[in-house]
C-alpha positions as CSV (number, residue, x, y, z in Angstrom):
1,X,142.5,129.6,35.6
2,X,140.0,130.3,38.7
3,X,138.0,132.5,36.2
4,X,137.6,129.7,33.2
5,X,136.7,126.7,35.9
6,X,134.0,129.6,37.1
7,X,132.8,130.4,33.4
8,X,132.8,126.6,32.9
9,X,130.9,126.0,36.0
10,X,128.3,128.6,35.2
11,X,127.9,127.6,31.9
12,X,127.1,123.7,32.9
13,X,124.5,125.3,35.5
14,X,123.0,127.1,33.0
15,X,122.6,124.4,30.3
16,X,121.2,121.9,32.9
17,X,118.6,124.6,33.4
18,X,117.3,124.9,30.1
19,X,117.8,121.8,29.3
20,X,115.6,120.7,32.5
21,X,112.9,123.9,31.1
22,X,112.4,121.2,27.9
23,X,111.2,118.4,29.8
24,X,109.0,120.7,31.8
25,X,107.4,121.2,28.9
26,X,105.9,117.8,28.2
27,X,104.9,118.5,31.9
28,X,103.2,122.0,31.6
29,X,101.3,120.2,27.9
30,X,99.9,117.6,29.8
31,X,99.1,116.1,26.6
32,X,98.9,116.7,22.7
33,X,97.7,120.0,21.9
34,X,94.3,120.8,23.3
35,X,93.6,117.4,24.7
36,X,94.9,116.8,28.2
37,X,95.6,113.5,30.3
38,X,93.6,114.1,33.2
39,X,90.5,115.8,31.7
40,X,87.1,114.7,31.1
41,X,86.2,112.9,27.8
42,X,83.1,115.3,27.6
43,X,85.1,118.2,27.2
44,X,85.8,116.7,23.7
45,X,82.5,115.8,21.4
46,X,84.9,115.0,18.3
47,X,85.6,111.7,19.6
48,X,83.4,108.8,19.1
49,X,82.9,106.1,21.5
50,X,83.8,103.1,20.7
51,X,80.6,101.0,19.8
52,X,79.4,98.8,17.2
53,X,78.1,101.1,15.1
54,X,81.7,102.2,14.5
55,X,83.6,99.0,15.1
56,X,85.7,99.7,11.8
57,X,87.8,102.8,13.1
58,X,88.5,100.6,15.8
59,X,90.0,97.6,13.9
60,X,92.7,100.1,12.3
61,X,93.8,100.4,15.6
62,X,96.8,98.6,17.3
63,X,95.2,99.8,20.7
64,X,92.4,97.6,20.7
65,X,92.1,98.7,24.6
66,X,91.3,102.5,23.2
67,X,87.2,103.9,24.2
68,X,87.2,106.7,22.0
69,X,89.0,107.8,18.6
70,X,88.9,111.0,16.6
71,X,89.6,110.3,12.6
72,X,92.3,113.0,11.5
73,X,90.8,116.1,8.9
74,X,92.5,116.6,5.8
75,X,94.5,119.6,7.7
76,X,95.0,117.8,10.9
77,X,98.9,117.7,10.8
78,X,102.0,117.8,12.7
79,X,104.9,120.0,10.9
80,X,103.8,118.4,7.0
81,X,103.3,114.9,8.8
82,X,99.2,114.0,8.2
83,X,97.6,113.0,11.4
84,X,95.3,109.5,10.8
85,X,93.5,108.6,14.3
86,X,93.7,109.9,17.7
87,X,92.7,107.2,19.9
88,X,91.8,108.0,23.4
89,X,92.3,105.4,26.8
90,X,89.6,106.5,29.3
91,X,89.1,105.6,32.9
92,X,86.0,106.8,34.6
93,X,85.5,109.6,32.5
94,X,89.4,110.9,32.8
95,X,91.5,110.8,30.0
96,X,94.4,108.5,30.8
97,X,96.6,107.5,27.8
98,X,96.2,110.0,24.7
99,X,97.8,107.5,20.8
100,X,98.4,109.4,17.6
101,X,98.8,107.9,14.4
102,X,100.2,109.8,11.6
103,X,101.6,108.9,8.1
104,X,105.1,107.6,7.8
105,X,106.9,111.3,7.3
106,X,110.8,111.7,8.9
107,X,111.1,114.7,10.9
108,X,108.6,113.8,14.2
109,X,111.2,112.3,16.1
110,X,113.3,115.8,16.2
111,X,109.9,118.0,15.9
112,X,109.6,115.9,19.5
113,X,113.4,115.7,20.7
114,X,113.5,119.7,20.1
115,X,110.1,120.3,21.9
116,X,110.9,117.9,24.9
117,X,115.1,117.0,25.2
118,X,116.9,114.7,25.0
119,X,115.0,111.5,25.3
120,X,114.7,109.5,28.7
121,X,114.9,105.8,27.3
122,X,115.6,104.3,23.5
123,X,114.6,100.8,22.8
124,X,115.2,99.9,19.3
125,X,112.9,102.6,17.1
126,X,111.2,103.8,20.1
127,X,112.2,107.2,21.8
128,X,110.9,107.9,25.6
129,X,110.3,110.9,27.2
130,X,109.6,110.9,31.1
131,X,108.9,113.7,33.9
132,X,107.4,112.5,37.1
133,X,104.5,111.8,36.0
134,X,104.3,111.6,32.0
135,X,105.6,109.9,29.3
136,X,105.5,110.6,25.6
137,X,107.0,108.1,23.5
138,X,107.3,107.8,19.5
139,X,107.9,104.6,17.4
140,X,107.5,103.2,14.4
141,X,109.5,101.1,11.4
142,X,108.7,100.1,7.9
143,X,108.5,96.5,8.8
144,X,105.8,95.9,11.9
145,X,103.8,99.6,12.3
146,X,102.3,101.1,9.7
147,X,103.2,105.1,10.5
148,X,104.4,106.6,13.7
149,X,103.0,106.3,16.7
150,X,103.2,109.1,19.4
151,X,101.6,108.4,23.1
152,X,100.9,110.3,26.1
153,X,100.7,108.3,29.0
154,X,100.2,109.1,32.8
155,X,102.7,107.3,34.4
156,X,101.1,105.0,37.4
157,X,102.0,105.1,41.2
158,X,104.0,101.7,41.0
159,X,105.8,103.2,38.0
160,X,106.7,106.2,40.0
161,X,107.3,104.5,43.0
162,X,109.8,102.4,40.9
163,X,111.7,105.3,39.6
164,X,111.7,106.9,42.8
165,X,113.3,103.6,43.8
166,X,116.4,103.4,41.3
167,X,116.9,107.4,41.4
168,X,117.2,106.7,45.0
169,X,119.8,103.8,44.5
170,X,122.0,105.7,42.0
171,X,122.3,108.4,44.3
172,X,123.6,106.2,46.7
173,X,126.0,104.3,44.4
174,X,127.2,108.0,43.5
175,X,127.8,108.5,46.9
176,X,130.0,105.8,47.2
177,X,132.3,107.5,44.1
């Protein structure tokens, strides 16, 4: 008996681990493929500023609060899932938010859920994926958003602060069990 509650035990430490190792990864990415929260916006000359010269690619967008967007190549995909815009939220020069729009193709939500875990938060059609610092979220439904919508986000201080808040309070309520 001794030796299966110690398998068991090992086994549980073990899975928490890798499990854990998943959700470091959206950490260690920092971002969507070559683009990282946190960089410069010069480091990447394929996106335009927004202006009104190109006004237009920034009406397709649902982020009207985007500076910069990148219009997806032919072979500019995710698994067989056709990426449309990459729209970029900048703050001084510092990438802060990163929004892909792709085609309406099933399949990103697991591509995601295998790459980062199980998810943090689910509201409705929209999966959430937190560390301490980021979040990378996916939505999208055949009634209100035309294709899926994948963000990157740095979380803020007060945001962090907040978790730190509640993670803090559950502790404490587990404590009391």
């Amino acid at each position: 008996m001794r030796v299966k509650l110690t398998l068991i035990i090992t086994f549980l430490f073990f899975s928490s681990d890798f499990f854990s190792q998943e959700s470091d990864f959206l950490s260690f990415r920092n971002g969507f493929r070559n683009i990282k929260l946190g960089e410069n916006i010069k480091n990447y000359p394929d996106f335009e500023l927004k202006n009104d010269r190109n006004l237009e690619l920034f009406k397709l967008s649902f982020n009207s609060g985007s500076n910069y967007v990148y219009v997806g190549q032919e072979n500019d995909k995710i698994s067989s899932t056709k990426i449309l815009f990459i729209y970029l939220n900048i703050n001084n020069d510092t990438i802060e938010r990163i929004h892909i729009v792709t085609q309406k193709v099933s399949g990103l939500y697991y591509i995601l859920k295998n790459a980062y875990g199980d998810t943090s938060t689910e509201i409705g059609k929209k999966w959430i994926w937190r560390t301490e610092n980021i979040e990378c979220s996916i939505e999208g439904d055949d009634s209100n958003i035309p294709g899926y919508h994948i963000v990157y986000n740095y979380l803020s201080e007060v945001r962090i602060k907040l978790n730190e808040i509640k993670s803090k309070r559950s502790k404490e309520a587990q404590n009391e069990l």
